[in-house]
C-alpha positions in Angstrom: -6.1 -12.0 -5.8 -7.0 -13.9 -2.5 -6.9 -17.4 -4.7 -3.3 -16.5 -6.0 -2.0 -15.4 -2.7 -3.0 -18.8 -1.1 -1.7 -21.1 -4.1 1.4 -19.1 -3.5 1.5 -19.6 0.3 1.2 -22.9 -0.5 3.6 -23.9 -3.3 6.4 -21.9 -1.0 5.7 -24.5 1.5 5.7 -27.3 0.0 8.7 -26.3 -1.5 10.8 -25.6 1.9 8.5 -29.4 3.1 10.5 -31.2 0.5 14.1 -29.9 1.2 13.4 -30.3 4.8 12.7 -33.8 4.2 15.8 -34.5 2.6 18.1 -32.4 4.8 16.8 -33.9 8.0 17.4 -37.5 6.7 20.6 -36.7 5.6 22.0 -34.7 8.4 20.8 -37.3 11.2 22.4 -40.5 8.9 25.8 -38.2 8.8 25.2 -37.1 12.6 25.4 -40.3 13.5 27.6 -42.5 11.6 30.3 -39.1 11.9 29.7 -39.0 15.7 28.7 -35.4 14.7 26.2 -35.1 18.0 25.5 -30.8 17.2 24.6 -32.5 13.3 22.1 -35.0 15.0 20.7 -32.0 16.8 20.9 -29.9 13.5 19.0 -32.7 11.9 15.9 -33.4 14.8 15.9 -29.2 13.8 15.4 -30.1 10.3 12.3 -32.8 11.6 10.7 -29.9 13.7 10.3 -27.7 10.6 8.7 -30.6 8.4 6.1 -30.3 10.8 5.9 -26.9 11.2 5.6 -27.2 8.0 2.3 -29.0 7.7 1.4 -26.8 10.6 1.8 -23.7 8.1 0.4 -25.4 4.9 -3.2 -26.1 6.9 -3.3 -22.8 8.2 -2.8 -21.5 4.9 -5.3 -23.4 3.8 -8.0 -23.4 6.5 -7.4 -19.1 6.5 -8.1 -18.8 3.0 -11.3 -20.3 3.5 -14.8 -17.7 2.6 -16.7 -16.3 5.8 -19.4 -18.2 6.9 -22.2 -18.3 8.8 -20.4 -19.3 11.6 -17.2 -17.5 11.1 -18.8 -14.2 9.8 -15.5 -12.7 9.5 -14.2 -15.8 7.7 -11.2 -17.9 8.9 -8.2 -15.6 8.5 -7.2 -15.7 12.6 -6.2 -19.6 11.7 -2.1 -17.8 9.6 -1.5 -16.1 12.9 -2.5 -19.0 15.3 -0.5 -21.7 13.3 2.5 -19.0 13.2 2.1 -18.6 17.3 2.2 -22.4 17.3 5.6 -22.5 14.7 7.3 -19.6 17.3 6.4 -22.3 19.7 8.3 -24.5 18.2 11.3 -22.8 17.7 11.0 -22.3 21.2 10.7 -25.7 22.0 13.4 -26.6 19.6 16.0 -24.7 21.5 15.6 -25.8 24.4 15.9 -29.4 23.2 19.1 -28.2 21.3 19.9 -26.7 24.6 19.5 -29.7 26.9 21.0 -32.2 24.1 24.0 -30.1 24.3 24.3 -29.8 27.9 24.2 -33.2 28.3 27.1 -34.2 25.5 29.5 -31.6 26.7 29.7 -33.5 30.5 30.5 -37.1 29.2 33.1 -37.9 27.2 32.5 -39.0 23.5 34.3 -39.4 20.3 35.3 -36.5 17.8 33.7 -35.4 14.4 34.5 -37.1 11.5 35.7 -35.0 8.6 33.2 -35.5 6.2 30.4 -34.2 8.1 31.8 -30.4 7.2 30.5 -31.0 3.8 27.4 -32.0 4.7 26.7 -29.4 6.9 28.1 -26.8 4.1 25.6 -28.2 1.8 22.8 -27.8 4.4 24.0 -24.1 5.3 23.6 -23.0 1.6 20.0 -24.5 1.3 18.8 -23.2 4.0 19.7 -19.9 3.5 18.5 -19.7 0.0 15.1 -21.2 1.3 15.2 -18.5 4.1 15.8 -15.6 1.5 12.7 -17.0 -1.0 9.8 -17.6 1.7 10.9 -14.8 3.2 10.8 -12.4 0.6 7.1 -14.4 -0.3 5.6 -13.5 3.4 7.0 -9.8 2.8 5.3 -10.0 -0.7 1.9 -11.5 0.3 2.4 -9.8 3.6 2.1 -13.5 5.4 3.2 -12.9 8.7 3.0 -17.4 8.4 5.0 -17.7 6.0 7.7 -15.3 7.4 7.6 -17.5 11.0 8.3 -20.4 8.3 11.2 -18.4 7.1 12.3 -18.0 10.2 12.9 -22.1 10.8 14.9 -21.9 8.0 17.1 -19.2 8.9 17.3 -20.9 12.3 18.3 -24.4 11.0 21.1 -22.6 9.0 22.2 -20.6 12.0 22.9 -24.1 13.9 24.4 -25.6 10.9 27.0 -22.5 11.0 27.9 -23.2 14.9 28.0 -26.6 14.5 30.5 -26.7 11.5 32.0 -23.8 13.7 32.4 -26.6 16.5 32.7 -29.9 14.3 36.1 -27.6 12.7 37.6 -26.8 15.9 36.6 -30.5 17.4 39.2 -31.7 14.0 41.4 -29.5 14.6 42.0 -29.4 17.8 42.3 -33.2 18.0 41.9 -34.2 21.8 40.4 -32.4 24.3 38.7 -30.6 21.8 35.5 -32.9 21.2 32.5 -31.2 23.3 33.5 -27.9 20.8 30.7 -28.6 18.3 28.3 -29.2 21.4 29.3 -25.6 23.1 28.6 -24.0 19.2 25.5 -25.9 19.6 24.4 -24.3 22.9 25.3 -20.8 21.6 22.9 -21.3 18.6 19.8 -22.5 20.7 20.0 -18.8 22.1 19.5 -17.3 18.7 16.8 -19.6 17.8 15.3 -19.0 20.8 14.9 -15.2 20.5 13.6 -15.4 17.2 11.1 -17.8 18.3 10.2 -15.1 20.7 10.0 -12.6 18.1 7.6 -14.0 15.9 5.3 -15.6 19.0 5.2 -11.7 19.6 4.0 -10.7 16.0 1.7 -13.3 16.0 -0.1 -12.5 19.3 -0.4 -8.9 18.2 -2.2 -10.0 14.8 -4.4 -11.9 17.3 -5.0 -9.2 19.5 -6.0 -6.9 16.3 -3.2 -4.6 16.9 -3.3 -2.0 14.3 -1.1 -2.0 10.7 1.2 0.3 10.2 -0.4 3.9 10.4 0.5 5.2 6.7 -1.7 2.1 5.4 -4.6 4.0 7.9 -3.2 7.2 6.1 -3.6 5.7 2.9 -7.2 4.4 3.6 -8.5 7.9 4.8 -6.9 9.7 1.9 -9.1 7.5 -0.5 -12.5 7.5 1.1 -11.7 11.7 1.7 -11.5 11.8 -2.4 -15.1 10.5 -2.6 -17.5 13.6 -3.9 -19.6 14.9 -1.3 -17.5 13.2 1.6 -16.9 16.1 4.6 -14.7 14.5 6.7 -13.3 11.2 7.1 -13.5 11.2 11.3 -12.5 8.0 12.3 -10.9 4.7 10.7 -9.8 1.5 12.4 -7.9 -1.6 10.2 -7.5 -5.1 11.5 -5.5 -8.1 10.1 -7.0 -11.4 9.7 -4.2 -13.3 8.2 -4.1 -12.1 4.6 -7.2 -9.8 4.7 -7.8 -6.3 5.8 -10.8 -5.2 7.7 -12.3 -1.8 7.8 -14.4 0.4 9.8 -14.6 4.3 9.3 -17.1 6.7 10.3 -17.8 9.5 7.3 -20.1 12.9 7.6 -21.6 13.2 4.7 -24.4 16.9 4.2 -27.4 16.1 7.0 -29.5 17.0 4.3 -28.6 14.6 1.9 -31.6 11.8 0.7 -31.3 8.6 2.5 -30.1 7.2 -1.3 -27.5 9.5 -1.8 -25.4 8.7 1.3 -25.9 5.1 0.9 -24.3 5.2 -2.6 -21.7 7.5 -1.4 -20.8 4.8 0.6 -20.6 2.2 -1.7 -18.7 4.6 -3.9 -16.3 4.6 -1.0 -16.0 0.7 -0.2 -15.5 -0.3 -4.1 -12.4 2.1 -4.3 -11.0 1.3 -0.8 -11.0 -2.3 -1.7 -10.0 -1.9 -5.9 -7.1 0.3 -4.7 -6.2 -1.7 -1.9 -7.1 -5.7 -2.5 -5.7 -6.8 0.5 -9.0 -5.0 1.9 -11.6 -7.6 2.6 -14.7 -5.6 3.3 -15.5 -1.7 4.5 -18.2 -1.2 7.1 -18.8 2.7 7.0 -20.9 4.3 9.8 -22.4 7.5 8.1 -22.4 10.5 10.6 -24.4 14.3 10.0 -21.7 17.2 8.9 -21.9 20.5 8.4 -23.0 20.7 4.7 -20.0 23.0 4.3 -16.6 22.0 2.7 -14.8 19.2 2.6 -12.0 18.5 5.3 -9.5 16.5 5.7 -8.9 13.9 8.7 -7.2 15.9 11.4 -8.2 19.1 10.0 
C-alpha cells in the first residue's frame, strides 16, 4: 500500500516535470521573440515549478523512507516541509510576477504579437488538465505534496488566462494599449499569491500535528470499541506524517483481566485499526483499569 502510494506520487510528478519543461521553453522563446513580456513572466512561472517539482519528487521520496533508529517515527514530516517550501515559492513567484510587471507597465515597450494567443491557449489547456490529474492524485493518496504541486499548475494556468486576457486587449486596442497584458499580469500574481498562502497554511498545520478531520477520530474509536472485552475507548489522538497515520488511544479493559489477555486485546485492536484503515502506520494503546461492567461507548 505505502510502496504504491509513493510510486504514484512519483510518476504524477514526473509527469507534470516533463510538461513543465516543455512549456517553460516554449513560452519564454514566444515571450520574447512576440514581445509578449506577461508570457516571459508566464514562462520564468513555468521554470519555478520544474523545480518545485524536484523539490516534490525528493520529498516524496525521502518521506517514504522506513523509521529508523534515528527517525523512530520514520521520515514522513519531509511531504509537508517540501510542500511549505513549494507555497514558498508560489509566494516568491508572485511577487516576481508582481515587480516584473510593475516595472513594464512604466516604460514604454512594443505590443504583442498575434501568435503568442495560441501559444498561451495551448499552455492554458495543459495546465489545467495537469492541475485536475495531480490534484485529484493528492485527494486520492491524501498528499497534501502533491496537491501544493497542483496548485503550481493551476497557478501557471491562471496567469496564462490574464495574460492572453492582456496580450488580446494589447492587439486590439492597437496603441496605447500595450502595458494591458502587464496590468493582467499584476492581477494574477494576487491569486497566486493567496494560494501560496493557503497551502503554506496546510502545510504548517501538518507540521504542527494538527488533528485530521474528527470523523476519521470517529471512525478509529468505533473500531477499537468493537473489540471483545473493550469497556471504553476514553481517549484517541491521530497525527499526520505525510502519508501515514499515527495513533495513540487509551482503552479500559476488566481490572481483573490476566496480564496476557489485555495485551492481546490490544493487538487485536492495532491489527484491525490498521487492516481497516492502511493509511494507519502504527497504534500505541495505553491500557487503563474499568469497571468490569458493560461496554460503553466513547462519550457515553
Amino acid at each position: 500500500m505505502h510502496r504504491q502510494r509513493e510510486q504514484e506520487s512519483i510518476k504524477t510528478t514526473l509527469v507534470g516535470l516533463c510538461f513543465n519543461a516543455v512549456l517553460a521553453v516554449v513560452k519564454i522563446a514566444a515571450g520574447v521573440f512576440g514581445h509578449a513580456e506577461a508570457l516571459v513572466a508566464d514562462g520564468v512561472e513555468s521554470l519555478a515549478d520544474m523545480f518545485s517539482s524536484l523539490v516534490v519528487w525528493r520529498g516524496i521520496v525521502v518521506g517514504a523512507r522506513p523509521p529508523d533508529r534515528k527517525h523512530p517515527y520514520g521520515h514522513g514530516k519531509a511531504e509537508p516541509v517540501a510542500s511549505a517550501f513549494v507555497a514558498l515559492t508560489l509566494l516568491g513567484a508572485a511577487g516576481w510576477i508582481a515587480f516584473r510587471s510593475g516595472v513594464e507597465m512604466l516604460r514604454p515597450h512594443q505590443g504583442p504579437a498575434p501568435f503568442t494567443l495560441w501559444v498561451l491557449v495551448f499552455t492554458i489547456i495543459a495546465k489545467e488538465l495537469l492541475f485536475r490529474y495531480a490534484s485529484k492524485q493528492g485527494e486520492r493518496l491524501e498528499s497534501a505534496l502533491l496537491r501544493a504541486d497542483a496548485w503550481h499548475h493551476r497557478s501557471d494556468a491562471l496567469t496564462s488566462v490574464a495574460a492572453g486576457i492582456g496580450i488580446t486587449i494589447g492587439i486590439l486596442g492597437g496603441p496605447g494599449y500595450e502595458a494591458a497584458d502587464d496590468v493582467a499580469a499584476l492581477l494574477a500574481s494576487g491569486v497566486i499569491a493567496w494560494n501560496g498562502w493557503s497551502l503554506f497554511v496546510r502545510a504548517l498545520d501538518e507540521l504542527m500535528d494538527a488533528a485530521p478531520n474528527q470523523a476519521l477520530i470517529d471512525r478509529i474509536c468505533s473500531i477499537a470499541s468493537g473489540i471483545p472485552r473493550v469497556e471504553l475507548v476514553q481517549k484517541c489522538t491521530v497525527r499526520r506524517s505525510g502519508g501515514h497515520l499515527w495513533v495513540d488511544m487509551h482503552v479500559h479493559v476488566d481490572p481483573e483481566m490476566p496480564v496476557r489477555d489485555a495485551h492481546r486485546i490490544a493487538h487485536q485492536i492495532k491489527d484491525e485499526v490498521k487492516h481497516r484503515l492502511p493509511a494507519v502506520w502504527d497504534v500505541l494503546i495505553h491500557l487503563e483499569p474499568g469497571t468490569g461492567g458493560s461496554v460503553r461507548s466513547p462519550g457515553e
